[in-house]
C-alpha positions in Angstrom: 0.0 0.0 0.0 2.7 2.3 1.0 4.6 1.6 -2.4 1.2 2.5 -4.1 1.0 6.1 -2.3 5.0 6.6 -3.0 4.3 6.0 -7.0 1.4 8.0 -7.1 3.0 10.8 -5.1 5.5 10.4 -7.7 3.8 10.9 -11.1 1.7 14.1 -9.9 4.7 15.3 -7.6 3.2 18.8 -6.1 5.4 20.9 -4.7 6.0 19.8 -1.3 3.6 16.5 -1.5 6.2 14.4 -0.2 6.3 16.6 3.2 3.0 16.5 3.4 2.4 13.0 3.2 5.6 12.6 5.2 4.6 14.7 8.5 1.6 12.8 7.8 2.9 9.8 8.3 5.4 10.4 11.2 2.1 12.2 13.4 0.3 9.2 12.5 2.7 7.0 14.6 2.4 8.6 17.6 -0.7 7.2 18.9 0.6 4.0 17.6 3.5 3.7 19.7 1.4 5.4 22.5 0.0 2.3 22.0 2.7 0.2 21.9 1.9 -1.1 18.6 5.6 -0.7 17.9 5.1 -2.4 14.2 3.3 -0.7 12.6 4.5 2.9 14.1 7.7 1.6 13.0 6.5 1.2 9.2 4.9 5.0 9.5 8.1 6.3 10.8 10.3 5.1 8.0 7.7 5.7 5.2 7.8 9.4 6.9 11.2 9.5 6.7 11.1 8.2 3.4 8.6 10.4 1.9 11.1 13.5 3.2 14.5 12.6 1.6 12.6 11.7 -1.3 11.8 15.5 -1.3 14.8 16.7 0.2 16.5 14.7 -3.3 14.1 16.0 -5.9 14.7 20.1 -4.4 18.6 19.0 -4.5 18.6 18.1 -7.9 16.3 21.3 -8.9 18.7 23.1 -7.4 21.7 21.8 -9.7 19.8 22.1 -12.3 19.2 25.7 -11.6 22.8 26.2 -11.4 24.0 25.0 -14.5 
């Protein structure tokens, strides 16, 4: 499911989709491991963390590009 989200986050790629979803993500975890549902809050945290790199690489690369 989470691959699903990534691709279609992917094609359309808003600016700043991938933080979105990202912060999305890592606030959804909290009640989880509130909860001590340590699994799945695990999966949110690294999909979250995931979701912002992917963003952080696609605003480095625009920024190259810029430059040259």
């Amino acid at each position: 499911m989470g691959f699903i989200i990534f691709l279609v986050l992917l094609f359309k790629h808003k600016e700043n989709s991938f933080v979105s979803f990202g912060l999305l993500c890592l606030l959804l975890a909290m009640p989880f491991f509130y909860f001590w549902i340590f699994f799945t809050a695990e999966r949110l945290v690294w999909y979250g963390v995931l979701l912002i790199l992917t963003e952080v690489i696609f605003k480095f690369s625009k920024l190259l590009h810029e430059k040259n």
